[in-house]
VOPAGU-2260 file (C-alpha; in pm, 1 decimal, decimal comma):
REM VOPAGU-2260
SITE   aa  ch    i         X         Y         Z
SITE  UNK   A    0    9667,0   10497,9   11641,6
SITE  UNK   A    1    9965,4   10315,9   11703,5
SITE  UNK   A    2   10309,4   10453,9   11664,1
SITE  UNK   A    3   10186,5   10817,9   11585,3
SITE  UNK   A    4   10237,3   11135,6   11830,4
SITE  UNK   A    5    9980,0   11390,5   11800,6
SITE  UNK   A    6    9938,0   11769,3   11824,6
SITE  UNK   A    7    9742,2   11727,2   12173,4
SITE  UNK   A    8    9695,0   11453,0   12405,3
SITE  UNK   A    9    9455,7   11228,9   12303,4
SITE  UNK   A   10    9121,9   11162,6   12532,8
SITE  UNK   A   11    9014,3   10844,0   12565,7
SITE  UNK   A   12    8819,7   10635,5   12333,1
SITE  UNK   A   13    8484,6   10607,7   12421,5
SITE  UNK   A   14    8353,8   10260,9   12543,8
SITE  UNK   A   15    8067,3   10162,2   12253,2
SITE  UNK   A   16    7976,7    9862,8   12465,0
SITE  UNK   A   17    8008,1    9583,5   12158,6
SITE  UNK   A   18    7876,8    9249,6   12300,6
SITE  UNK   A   19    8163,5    8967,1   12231,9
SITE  UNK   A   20    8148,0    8729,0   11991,4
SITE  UNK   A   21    8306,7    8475,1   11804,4
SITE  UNK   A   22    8089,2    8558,4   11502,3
SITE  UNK   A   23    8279,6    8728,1   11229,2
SITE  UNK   A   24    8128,1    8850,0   10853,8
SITE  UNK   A   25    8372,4    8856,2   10559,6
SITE  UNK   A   26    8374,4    9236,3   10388,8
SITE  UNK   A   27    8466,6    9316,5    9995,0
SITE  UNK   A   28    8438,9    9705,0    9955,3
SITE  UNK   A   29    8327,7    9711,9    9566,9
SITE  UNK   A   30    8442,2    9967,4    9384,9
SITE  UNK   A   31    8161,1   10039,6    9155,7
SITE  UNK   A   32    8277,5   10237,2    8889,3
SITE  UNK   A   33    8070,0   10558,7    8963,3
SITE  UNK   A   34    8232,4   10868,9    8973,0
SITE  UNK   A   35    8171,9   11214,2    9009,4
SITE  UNK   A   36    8337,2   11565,6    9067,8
SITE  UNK   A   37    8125,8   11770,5    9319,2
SITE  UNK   A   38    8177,0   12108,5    9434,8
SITE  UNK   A   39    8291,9   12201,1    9759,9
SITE  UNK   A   40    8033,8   12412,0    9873,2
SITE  UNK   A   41    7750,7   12179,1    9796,0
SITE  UNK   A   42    7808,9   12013,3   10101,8
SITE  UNK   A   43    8027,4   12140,8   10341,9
SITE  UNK   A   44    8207,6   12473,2   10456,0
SITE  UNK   A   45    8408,2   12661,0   10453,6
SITE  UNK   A   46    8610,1   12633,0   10074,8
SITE  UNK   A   47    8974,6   12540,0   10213,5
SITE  UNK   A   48    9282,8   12619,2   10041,8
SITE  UNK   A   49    9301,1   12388,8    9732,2
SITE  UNK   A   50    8949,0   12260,5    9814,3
SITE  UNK   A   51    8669,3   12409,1    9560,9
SITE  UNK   A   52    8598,0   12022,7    9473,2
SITE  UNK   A   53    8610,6   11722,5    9572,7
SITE  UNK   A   54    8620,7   11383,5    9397,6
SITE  UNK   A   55    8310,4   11173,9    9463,2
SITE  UNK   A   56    8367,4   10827,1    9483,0
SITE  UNK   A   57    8030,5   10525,8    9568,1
SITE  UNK   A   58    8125,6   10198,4    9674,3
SITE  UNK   A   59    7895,7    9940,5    9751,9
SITE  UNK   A   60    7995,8    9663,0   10025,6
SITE  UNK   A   61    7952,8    9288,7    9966,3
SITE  UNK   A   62    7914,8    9071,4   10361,9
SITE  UNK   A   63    7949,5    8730,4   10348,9
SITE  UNK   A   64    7821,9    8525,0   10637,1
SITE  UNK   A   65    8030,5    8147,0   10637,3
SITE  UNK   A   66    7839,0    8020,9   10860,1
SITE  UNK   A   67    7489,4    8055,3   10780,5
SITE  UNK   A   68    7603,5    8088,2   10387,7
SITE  UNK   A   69    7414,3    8421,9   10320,7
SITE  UNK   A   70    7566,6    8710,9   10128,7
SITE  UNK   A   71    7405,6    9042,8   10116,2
SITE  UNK   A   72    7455,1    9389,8    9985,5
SITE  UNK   A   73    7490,1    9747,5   10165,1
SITE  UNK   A   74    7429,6   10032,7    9913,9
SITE  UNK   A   75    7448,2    9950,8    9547,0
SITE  UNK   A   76    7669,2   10270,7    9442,5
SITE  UNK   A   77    7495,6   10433,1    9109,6
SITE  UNK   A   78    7305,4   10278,2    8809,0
SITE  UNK   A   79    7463,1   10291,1    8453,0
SITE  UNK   A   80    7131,1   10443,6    8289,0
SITE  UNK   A   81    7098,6   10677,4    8494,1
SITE  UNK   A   82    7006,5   10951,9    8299,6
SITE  UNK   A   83    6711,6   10778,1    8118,7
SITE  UNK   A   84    6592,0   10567,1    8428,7
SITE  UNK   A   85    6531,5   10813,0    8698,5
SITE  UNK   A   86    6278,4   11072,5    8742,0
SITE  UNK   A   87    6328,0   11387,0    8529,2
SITE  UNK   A   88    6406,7   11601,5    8801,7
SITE  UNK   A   89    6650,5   11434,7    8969,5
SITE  UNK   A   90    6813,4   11351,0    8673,7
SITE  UNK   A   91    6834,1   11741,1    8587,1
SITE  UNK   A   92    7015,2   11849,0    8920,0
SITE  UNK   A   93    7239,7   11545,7    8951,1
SITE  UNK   A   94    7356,6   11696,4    8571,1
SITE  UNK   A   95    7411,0   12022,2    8731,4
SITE  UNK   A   96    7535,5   11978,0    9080,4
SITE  UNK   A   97    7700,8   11640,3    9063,0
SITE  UNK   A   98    7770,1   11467,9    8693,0
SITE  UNK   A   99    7881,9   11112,7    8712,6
SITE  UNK   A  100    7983,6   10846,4    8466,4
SITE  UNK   A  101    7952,4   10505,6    8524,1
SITE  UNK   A  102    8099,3   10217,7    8353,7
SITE  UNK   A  103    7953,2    9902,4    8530,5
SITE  UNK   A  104    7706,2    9827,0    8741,3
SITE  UNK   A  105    7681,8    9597,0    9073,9
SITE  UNK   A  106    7527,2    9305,9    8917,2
SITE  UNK   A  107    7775,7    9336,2    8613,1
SITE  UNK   A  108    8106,7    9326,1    8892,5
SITE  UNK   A  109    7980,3    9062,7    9078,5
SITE  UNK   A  110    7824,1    8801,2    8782,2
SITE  UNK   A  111    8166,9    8869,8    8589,5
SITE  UNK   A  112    8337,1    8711,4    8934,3
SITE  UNK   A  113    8658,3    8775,6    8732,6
SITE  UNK   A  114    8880,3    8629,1    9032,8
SITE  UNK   A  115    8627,9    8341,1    9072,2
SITE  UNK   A  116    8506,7    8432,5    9437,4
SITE  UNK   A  117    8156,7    8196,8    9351,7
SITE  UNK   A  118    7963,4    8503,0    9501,7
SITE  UNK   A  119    7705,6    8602,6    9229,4
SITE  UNK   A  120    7371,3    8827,4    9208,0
SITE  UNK   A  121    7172,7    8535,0    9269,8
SITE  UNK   A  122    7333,2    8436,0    9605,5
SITE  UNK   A  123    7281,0    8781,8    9729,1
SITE  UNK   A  124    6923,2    8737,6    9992,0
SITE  UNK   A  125    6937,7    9105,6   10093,0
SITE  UNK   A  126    7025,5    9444,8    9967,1
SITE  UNK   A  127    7032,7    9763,6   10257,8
SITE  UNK   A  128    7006,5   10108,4   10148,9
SITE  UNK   A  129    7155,0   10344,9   10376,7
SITE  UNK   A  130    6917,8   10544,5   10261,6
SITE  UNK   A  131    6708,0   10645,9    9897,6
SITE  UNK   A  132    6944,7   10864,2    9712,2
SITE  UNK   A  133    7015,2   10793,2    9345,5
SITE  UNK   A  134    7472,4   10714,3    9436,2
SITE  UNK   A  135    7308,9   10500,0    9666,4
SITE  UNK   A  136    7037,7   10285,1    9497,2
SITE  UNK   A  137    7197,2   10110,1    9226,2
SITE  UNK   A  138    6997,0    9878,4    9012,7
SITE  UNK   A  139    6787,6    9615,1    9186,0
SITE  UNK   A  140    6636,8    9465,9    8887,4
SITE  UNK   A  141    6885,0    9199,4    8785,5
SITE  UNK   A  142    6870,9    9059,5    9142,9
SITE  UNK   A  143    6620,5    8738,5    9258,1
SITE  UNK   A  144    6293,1    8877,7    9285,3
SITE  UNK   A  145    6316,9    8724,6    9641,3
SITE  UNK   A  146    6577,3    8924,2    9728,8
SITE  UNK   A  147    6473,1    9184,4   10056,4
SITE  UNK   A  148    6525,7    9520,5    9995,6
SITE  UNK   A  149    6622,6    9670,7   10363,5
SITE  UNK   A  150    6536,8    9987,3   10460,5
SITE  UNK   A  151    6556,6   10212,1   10773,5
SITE  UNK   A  152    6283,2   10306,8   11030,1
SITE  UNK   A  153    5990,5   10557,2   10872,6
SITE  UNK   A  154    6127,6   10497,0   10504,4
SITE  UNK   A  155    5811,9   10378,4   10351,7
SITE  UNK   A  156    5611,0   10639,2   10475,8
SITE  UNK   A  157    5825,1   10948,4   10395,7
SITE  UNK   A  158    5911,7   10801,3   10019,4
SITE  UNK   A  159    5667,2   10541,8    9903,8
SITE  UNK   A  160    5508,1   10530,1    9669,2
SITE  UNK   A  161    5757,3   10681,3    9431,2
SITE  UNK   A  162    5734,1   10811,4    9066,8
SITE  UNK   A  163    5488,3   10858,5    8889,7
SITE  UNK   A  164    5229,3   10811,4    9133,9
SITE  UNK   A  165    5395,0   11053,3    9318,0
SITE  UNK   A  166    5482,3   11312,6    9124,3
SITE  UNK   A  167    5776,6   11479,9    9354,4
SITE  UNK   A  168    5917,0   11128,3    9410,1
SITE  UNK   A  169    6336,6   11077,1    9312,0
SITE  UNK   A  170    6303,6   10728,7    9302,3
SITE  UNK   A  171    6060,3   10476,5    9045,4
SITE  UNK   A  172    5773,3   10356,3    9198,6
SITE  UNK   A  173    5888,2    9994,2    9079,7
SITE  UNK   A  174    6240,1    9996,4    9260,5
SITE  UNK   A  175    5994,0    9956,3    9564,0
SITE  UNK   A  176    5776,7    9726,4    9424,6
SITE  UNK   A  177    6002,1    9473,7    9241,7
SITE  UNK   A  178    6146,4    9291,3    9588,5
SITE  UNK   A  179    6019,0    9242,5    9895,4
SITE  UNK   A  180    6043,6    9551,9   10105,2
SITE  UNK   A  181    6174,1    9509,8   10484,6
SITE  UNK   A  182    6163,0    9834,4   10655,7
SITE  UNK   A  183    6313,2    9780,0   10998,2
SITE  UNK   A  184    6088,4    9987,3   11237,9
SITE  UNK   A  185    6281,9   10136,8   11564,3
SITE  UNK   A  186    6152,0    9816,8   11753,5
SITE  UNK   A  187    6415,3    9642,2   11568,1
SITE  UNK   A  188    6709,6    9854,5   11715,7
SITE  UNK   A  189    6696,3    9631,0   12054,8
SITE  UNK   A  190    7062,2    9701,7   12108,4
SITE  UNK   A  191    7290,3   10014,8   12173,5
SITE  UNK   A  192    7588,6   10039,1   12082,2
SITE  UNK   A  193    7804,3   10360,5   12161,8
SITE  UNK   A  194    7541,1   10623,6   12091,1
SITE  UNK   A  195    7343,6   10439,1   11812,1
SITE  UNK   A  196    7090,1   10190,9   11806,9
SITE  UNK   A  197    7178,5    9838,0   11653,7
SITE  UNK   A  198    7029,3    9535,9   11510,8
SITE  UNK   A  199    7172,9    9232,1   11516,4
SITE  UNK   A  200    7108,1    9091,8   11173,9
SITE  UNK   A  201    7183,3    8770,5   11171,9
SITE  UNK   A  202    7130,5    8724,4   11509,7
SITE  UNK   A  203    7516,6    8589,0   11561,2
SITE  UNK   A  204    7689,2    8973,6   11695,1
SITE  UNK   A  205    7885,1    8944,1   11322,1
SITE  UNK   A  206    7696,3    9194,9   11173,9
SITE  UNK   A  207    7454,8    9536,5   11350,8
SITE  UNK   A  208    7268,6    9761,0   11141,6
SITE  UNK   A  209    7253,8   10100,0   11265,5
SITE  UNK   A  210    6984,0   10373,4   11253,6
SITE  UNK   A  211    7196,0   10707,1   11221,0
SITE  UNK   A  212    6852,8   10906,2   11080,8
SITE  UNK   A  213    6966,1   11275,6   10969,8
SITE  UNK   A  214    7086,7   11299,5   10640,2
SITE  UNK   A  215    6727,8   11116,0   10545,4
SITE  UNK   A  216    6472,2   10944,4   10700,6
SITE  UNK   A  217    6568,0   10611,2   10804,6
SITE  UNK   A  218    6966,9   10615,6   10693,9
SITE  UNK   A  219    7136,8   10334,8   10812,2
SITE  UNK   A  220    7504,6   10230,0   10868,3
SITE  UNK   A  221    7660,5    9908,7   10944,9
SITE  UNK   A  222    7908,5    9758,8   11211,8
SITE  UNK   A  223    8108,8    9424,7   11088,5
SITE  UNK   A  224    8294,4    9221,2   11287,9
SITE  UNK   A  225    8544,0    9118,5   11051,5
SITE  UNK   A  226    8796,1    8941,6   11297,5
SITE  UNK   A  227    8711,8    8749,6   11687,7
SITE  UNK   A  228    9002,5    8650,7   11873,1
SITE  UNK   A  229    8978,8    8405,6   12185,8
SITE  UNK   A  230    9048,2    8658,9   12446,1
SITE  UNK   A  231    8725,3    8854,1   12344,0
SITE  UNK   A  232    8896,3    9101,5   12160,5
SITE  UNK   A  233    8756,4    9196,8   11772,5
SITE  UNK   A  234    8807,3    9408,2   11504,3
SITE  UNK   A  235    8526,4    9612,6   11288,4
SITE  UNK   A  236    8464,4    9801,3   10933,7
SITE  UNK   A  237    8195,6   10067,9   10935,3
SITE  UNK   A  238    8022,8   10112,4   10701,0
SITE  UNK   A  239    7894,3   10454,8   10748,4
SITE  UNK   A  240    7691,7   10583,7   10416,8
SITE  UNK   A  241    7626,9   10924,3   10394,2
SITE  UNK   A  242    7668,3   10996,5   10769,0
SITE  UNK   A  243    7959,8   11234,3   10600,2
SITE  UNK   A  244    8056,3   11316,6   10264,9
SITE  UNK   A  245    8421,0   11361,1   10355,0
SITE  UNK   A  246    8640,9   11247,4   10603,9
SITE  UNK   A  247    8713,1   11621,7   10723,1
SITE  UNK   A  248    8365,3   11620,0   10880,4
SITE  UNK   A  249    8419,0   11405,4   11151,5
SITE  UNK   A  250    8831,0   11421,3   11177,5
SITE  UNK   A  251    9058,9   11537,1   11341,8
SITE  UNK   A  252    8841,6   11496,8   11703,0
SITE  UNK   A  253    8976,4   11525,3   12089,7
SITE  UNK   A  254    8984,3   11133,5   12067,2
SITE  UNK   A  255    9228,0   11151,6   11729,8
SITE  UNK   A  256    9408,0   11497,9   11729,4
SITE  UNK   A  257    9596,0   11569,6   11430,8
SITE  UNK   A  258    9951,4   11385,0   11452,9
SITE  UNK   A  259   10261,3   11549,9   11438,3
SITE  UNK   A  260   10350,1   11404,1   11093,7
SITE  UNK   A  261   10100,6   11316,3   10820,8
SITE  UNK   A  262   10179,0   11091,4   10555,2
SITE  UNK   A  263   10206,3   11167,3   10167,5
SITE  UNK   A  264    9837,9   11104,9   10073,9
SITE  UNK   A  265    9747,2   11040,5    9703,0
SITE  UNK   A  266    9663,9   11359,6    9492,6
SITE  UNK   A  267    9858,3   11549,4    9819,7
SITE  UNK   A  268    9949,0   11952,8    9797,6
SITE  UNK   A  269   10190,2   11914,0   10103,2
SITE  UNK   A  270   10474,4   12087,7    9953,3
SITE  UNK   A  271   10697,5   11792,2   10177,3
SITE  UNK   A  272   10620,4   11457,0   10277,0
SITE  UNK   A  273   10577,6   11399,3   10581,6
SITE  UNK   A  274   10331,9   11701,1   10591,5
SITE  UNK   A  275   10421,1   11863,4   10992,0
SITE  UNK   A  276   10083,5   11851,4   11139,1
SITE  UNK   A  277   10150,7   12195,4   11280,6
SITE  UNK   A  278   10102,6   12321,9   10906,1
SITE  UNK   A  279    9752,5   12209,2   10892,6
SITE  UNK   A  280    9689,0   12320,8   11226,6
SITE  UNK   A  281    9843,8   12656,5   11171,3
SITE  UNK   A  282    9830,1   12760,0   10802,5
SITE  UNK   A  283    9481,6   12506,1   10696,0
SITE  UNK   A  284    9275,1   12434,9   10981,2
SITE  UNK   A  285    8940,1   12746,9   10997,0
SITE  UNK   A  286    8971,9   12714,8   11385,5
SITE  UNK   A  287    9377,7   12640,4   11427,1
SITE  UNK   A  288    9261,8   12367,7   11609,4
SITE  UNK   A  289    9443,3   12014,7   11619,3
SITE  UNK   A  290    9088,6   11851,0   11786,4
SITE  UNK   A  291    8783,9   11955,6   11557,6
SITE  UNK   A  292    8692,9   11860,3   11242,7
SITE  UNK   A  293    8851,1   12079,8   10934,1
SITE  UNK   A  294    8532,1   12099,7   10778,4
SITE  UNK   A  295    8153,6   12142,0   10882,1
SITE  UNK   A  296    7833,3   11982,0   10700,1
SITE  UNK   A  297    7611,6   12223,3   10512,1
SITE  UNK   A  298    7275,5   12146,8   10737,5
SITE  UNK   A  299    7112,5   12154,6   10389,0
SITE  UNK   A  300    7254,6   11817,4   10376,4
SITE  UNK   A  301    7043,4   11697,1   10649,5
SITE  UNK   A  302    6701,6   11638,5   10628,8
SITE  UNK   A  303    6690,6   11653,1   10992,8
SITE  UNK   A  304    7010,4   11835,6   11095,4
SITE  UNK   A  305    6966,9   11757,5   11509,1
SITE  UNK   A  306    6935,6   11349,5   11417,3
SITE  UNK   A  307    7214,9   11419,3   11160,9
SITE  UNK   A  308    7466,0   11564,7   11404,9
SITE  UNK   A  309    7373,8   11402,2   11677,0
SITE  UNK   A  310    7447,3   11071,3   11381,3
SITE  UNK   A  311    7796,6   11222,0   11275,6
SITE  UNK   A  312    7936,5   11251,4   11646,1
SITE  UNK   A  313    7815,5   10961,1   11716,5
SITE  UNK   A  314    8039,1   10797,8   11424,6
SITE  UNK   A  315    8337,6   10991,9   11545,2
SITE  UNK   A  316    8304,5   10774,7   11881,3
SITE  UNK   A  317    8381,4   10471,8   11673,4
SITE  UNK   A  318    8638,9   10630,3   11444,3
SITE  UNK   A  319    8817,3   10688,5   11761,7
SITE  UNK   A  320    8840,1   10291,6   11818,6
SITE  UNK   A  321    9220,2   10141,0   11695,5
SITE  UNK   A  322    8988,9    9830,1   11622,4
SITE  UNK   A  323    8710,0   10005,5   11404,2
SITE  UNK   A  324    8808,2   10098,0   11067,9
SITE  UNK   A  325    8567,2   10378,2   10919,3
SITE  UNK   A  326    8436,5   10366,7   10565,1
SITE  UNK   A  327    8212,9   10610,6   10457,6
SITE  UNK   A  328    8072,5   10595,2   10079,2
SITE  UNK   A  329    8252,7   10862,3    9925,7
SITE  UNK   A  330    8586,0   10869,2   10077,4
SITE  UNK   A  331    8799,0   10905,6    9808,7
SITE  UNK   A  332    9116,3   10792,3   10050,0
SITE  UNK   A  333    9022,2   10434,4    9997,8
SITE  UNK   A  334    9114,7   10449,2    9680,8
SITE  UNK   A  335    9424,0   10228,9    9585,5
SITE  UNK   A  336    9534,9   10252,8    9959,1
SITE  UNK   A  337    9318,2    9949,2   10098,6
SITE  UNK   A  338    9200,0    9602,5    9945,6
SITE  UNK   A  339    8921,5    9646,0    9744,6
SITE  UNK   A  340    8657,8    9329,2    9585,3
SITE  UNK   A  341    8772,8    9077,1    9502,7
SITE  UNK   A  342    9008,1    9085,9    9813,1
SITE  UNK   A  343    8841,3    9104,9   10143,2
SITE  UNK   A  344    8887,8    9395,8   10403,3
SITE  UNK   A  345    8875,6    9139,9   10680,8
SITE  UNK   A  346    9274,1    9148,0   10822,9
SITE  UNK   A  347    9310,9    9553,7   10756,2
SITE  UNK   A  348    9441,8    9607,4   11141,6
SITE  UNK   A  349    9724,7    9343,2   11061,3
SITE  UNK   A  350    9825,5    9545,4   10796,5
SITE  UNK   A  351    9781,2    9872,7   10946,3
SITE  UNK   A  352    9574,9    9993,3   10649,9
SITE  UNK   A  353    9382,2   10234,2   10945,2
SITE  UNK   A  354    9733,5   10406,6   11012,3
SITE  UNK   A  355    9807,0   10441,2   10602,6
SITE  UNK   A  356    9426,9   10610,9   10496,7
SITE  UNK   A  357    9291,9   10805,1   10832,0
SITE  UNK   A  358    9489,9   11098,6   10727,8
SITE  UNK   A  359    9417,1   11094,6   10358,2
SITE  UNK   A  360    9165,7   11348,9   10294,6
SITE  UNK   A  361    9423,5   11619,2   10431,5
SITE  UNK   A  362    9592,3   11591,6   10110,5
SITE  UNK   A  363    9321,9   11758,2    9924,1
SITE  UNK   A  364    9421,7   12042,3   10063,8
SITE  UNK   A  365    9667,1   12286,8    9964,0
SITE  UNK   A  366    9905,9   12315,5   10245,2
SITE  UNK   A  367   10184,0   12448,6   10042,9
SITE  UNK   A  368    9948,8   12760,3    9904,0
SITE  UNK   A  369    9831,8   12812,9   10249,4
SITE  UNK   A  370   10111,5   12853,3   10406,3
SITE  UNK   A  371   10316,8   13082,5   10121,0
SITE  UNK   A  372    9981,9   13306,4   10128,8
SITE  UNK   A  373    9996,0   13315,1   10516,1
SITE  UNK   A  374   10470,6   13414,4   10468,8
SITE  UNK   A  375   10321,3   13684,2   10248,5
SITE  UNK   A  376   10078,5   13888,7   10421,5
């Protein structure tokens, strides 16, 4: 990233092989009022220094095509009634792993259109799930009942029909029968881009789907093109669901080392701002390494962990790109630090919002603890 020094030379950013267009997708990242507190070692090891929880953030992203007029939906965060809507058993370990409140749902943000956008639930034509979990779901009913549900390749078949025809089933048998269902089979994926297959949804190179199976069956992410200038050069938001929980899964990487200074990050146990970068390498980091990830994904979070990892690397590729600006549902770092709905995400390089919230997540841990406990033995 621009104007940083890091702990090791950077290697160079992989070429993802984006076809060039002038095509471009406006993005609103909605905050939707869901919220959670999740332990540590549900999802990823080891516990770091300061790090027995995490806040657990789900944001739902509204694109907006100009040109053809459509609007659609990626993830719909959590539901408000959560705890009398969904099948009894999920609604039992969601109380006892991962509690949320929520105050409002999608529908309720977007039909309120406090700042007068003129983007509503009934201009939405399409909502994606990245994939079938409950923080990612929402609540489909106030939407058209013409409005396509989109889901990944094999989805139908490993979760249809739901509850209560199936008994096991997390999700209601009519949040797959209310809207048309368009599962994208892998014959859709036509394209490649970096590791990943892509699907150019509306057909213009403004907006890929991509299959990143792992985590579930059929999880999808997103590439945007949110800016095309006329020497073929773009920038992108990804929208990468639940291909990590936390930023420290996929970051720091030999592409992005850790820099030499990090920034004062919100909610930050630096002990001094700038944090040196040698502190979390030394005194933080499991491996003392300034070019792998701080953390590592419990495989239990993978349905398939060989699709999953092979998914997650495959994101750090496009992490590593100054033009690319990675958003994965839960990230926590977004908070307050980049523009959220009603504003659109659309000129974040000109802004350098990619420099200000990269390096975020290192302030949950407790560098200053660390490195007193490491003085003192």
């Amino acid at each position: 990233m621009s104007g940083q020094t890091y702990l090791a030379t950077p290697a160079a950013v992989p070429e993802l092989g984006i076809p060039e267009s002038s095509s471009t997708v406006d993005v609103r990242i909605i905050d939707t009022t869901g919220y959670g507190e999740v332990s540590t070692s549900v999802v990823f090891t080891p516990q770091l220094p300061g790090h027995d929880k995490f806040i657990f953030p789900s944001y739902s992203f509204l694109i907006s095509n100009d040109k053809n007029g459509k609007h659609i939906l990626f993830d719909l965060g959590m539901r408000k009634d959560w705890e009398t809507f969904m099948p009894e058993p999920t609604i039992g370990f969601v109380k006892q792993i991962m509690p949320f409140t929520v105050q409002s749902n999608v529908d309720e943000i977007l039909d309120a259109d406090v700042a007068k956008i003129g983007i509503t639930t009934k201009d939405i034509s399409a909502v994606i799930w990245s994939h079938h979990h409950f923080d990612h779901r929402g609540d489909l009913s106030p939407f058209d009942s013409n409005t396509q549900l989109i889901v990944g390749p094999g989805f139908m078949k490993a979760y249809s029909p739901g509850y209560p025809t199936d008994p096991k089933s997390t999700i209601q048998e009519t949040e797959l029968t209310s809207n048309p269902v368009r599962e994208l089979d892998d014959s859709a994926f036509t394209l490649k881009l970096g590791r990943v297959p892509a699907h150019d949804y509306f057909g213009d190179g403004s907006f890929y789907i991509l299959s990143t199976p792992g985590h579930t069956t059929g999880h999808l992410a997103a590439l945007a093109r949110v800016t095309s200038e006329s020497n073929g050069s773009s920038t992108f938001v990804l929208l990468g669901g639940d291909c990590a929980h936390h930023p420290g899964v996929f970051r720091p990487t030999e592409y992005l080392p850790i820099p030499e200074k990090v920034p004062e990050a919100p909610r930050s146990k630096f002990g001094t701002s700038p944090c040196p970068g040698v502190w979390l390498q030394k005194y933080v980091h499991p491996q003392k390494s300034a070019t792998e990830p701080f953390l590592k994904a419990n495989l239990v979070v993978y349905e398939n962990p060989e699709y999953g990892l092979h998914s997650l690397s495959a994101m750090q590729e496009f992490d590593a790109s100054p033009d690319i600006l990675v958003c994965i549902a839960h990230d926590a770092g977004l908070l307050g630090n980049i523009d959220f709905y009603p504003d659109k995400l659309n000129g974040w390089k000109a802004k350098g919002l990619k420099n200000a919230v990269h390096w975020n997540f290192c302030g949950d841990f407790d560098v200053k603890a660390a490195k007193e406990k490491a003085a003192a033995a």
